[in-house]
Structure formats: C-alpha cells, structure tokens
N, C-alpha and C positions, 0 to 999 in steps of 0.2 A: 504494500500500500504506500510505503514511505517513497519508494522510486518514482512509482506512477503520480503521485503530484510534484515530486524533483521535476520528470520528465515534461509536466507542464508546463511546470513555470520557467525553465531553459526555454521550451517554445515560445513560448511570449517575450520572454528577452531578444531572442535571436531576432525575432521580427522585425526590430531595430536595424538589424544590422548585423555581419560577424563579429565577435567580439573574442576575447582568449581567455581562456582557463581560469587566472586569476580572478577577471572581473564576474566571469559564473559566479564562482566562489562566492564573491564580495556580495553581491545580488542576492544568493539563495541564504547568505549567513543576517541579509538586511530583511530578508522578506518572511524569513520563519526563527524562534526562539530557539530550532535544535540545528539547522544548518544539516551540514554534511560533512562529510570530510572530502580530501583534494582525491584521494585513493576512489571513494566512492563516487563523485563526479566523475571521473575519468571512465568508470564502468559503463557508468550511465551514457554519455557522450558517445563511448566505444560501440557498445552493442546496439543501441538503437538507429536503427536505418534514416530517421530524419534527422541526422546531426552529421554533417563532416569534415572534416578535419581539411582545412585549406591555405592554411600552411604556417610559419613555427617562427616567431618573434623572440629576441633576444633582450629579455628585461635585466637591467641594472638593478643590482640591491645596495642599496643604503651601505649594508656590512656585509661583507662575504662575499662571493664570486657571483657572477652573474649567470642566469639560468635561461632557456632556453624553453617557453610556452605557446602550445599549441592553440589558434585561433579557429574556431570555429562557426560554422553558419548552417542555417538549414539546408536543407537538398532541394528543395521545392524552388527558393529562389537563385541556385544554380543553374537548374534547367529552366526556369522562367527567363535567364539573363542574357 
C-alpha cells in the first residue's frame, strides 16, 4: 500500500517536468510524515514502467565528494515529445 501512493505522488511531480532522485526525495519527505528512504525510491522508480531514467547529473556536496544522481521523467511525455 505504502509504494502505490509513493508511486502517485512521483507521478504528479514528474508532471512538472524531469527532475532527479534527490528532489523525489525532498518532495515525498515534504508531502508525507514517514517519507521513504533513497534505497526505497530507487525501487520504486526502477521497477515501474512509467518512470525513466534519462540521464545522471553530477551534484556537488557541501562536505564530501561529489555524487553522481539519476534524473528522471515519465514515459508518457517521452513519446508525446
């Protein structure tokens, strides 16, 4: 039950626009008291056929090295495009 409203509400963000892994995060951690984890979001992203992966930004941290996050959008407005 918990994925399948994760899985909505990624849809409705991405509606926006592509956006990357982090801001999911930021989004699902503002729009519900329990969030999710980054492990979990990645599941979710991965296995469901309306989320694709289109292609992987290199974000600066503050401390520490800098990492490398996958940006996603839906499928629908891939092939609408």
């Amino acid at each position: 039950m918990k994925t399948k409203r994760i899985r909505i509400w990624v849809a409705e963000y991405l509606e926006t626009g592509p956006k990357n892994t982090h801001q999911i995060l930021d989004y699902l951690h503002e729009r519900s008291k329990m969030g999710t984890t980054s492990q979990g979001l990645g599941n979710v992203l991965a296995k469901d056929e309306r989320f694709v992966k289109v292609g992987i930004e290199r974000v600066k941290r503050e401390y520490g090295p800098s990492t490398d996050v996958s940006i996603w959008a839906l499928a629908e407005e891939l092939i609408g495009a």
